[in-house]
N, C-alpha and C positions, 0 to 999 in steps of 0.2 A: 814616174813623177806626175808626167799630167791624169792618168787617172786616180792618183790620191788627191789631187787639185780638187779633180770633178767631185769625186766622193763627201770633199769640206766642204764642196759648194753647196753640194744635193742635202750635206747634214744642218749646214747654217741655214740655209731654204727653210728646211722643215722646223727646225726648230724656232723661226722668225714666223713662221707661220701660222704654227701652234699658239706662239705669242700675241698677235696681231687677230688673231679669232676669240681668242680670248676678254682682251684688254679693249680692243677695237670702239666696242660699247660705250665703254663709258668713259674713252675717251672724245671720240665724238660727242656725247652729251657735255662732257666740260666744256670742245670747243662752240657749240651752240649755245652755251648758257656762258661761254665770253663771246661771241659775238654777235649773243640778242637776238638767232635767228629763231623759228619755229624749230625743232628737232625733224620733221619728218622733210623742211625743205631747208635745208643749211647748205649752201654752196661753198660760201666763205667759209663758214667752219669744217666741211671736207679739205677744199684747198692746207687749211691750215694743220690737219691733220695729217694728207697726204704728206706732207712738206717735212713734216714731225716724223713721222715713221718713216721716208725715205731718208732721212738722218741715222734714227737709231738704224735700220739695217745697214747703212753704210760703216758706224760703228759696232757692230756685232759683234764682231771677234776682239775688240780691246773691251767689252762687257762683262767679261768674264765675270769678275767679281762683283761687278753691280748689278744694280735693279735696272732692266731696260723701262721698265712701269715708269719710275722716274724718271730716268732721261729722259724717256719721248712729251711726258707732264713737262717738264724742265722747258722744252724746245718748243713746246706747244703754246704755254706763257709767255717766253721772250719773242717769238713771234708773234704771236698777237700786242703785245706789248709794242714793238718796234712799230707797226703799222697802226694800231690804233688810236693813239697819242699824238698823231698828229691835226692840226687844228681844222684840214681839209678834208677829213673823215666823220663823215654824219654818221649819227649817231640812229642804231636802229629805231623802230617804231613800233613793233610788237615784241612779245617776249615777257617774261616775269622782271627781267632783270634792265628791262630797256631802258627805265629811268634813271640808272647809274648809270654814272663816267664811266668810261674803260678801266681806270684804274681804281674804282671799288671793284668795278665786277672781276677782275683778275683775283684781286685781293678776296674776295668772297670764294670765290671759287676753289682758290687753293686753300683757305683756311677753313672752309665750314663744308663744301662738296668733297676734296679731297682729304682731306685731315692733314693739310702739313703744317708745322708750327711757325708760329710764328716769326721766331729768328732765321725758321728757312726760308721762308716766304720771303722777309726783308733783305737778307743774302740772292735771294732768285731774283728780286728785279731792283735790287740796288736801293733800298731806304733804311733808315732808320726804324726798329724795331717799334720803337714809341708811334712813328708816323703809319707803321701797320697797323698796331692797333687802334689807332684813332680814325684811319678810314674804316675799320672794319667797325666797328661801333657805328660810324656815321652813319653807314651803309645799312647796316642792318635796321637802324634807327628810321631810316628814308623808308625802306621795305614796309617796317612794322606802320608808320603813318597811312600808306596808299595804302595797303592792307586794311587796316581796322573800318576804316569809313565806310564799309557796305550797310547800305540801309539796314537797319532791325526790323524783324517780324513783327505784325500786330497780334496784337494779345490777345484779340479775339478771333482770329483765324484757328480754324480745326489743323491742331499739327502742326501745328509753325512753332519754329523753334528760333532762339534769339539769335544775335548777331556772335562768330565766334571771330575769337581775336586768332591772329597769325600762329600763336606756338599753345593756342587751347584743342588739338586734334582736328580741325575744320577742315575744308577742303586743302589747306596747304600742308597739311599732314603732318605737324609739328616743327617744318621747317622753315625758312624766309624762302629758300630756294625748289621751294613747290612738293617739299616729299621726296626729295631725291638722296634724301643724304639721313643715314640709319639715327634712330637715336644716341647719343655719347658712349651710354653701357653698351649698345649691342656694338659699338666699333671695340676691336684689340689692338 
């Protein structure tokens, strides 16, 4: 008995592990793109990550049928959601996305970095479908604003090329959220 124990233990290890090398990536980029940190110094977004995947391995074995990908997305949302939201939590200072509230930047995140739709989204942190899409609109609206404003090239500089807008190929790579999220066709 205990060593078919060990054996599920040694086979759910690996396979949470296989999971976690995987996925690990870009989840950590979602939780730093909610909580506004740099990507290569995110403290708060590990903390919230660890916290996320020590969930989903603690559910592993009731996963059977689902996507762990989700859950730990799922768990990484409502925690950041639960602590963010509060009125004694300042608000980062760098980041692409620092200029939104917490709650565009959840909403962006799951709806334009991860692709989840929008009724999951308002089912995930509890709104009205109508009131996700109105911050996500907002949100992307704020983005495109701070965006556009970079000086334009002068016209008489050798090689200077004009000012590009946010979703014209420029340096934010067609996306509000920096290039990080594939064009619409190349997602399935």
């Amino acid at each position: 008995m205990r060593e078919r124990r060990t054996a599920t233990d040694r086979r759910r290890a690996l396979e949470f592990e296989a999971f976690a090398a995987g996925a690990g990536g870009r989840l950590l980029h979602a939780a730093a793109l909610l909580t506004g940190e740099p990507p290569d110094a995110a403290p708060r977004a590990q903390r919230l990550l660890i916290a996320a995947l020590a969930r989903t391995y603690a559910d592993w074995d009731r996963l059977r049928g689902g996507d762990p990908y989700d859950r730990t997305r799922q768990d990484l949302a409502l925690r950041f959601a639960r602590t963010a939201w509060h009125p004694r939590r300042r608000r980062p200072t760098t980041g692409l996305l620092a200029r939104l509230g917490p709650q565009e930047r959840v909403v962006l995140v799951l709806r334009l970095y991860e692709g989840v739709a929008e009724e999951q989204t308002a089912a995930l942190i509890g709104l009205p479908v109508e009131r996700v899409h109105t911050i996500c609109a907002r949100a992307i609206r704020t983005l495109r604003q701070k965006t556009v404003r970079r000086p334009a090239a002068r016209p008489h500089a050798v090689g200077a090329v004009g000012a590009v807008g946010p979703l014209g190929g420029g340096p934010l790579g067609g996306s509000p959220l920096g290039g990080a999220v594939p064009p619409r066709e190349a997602r399935s």
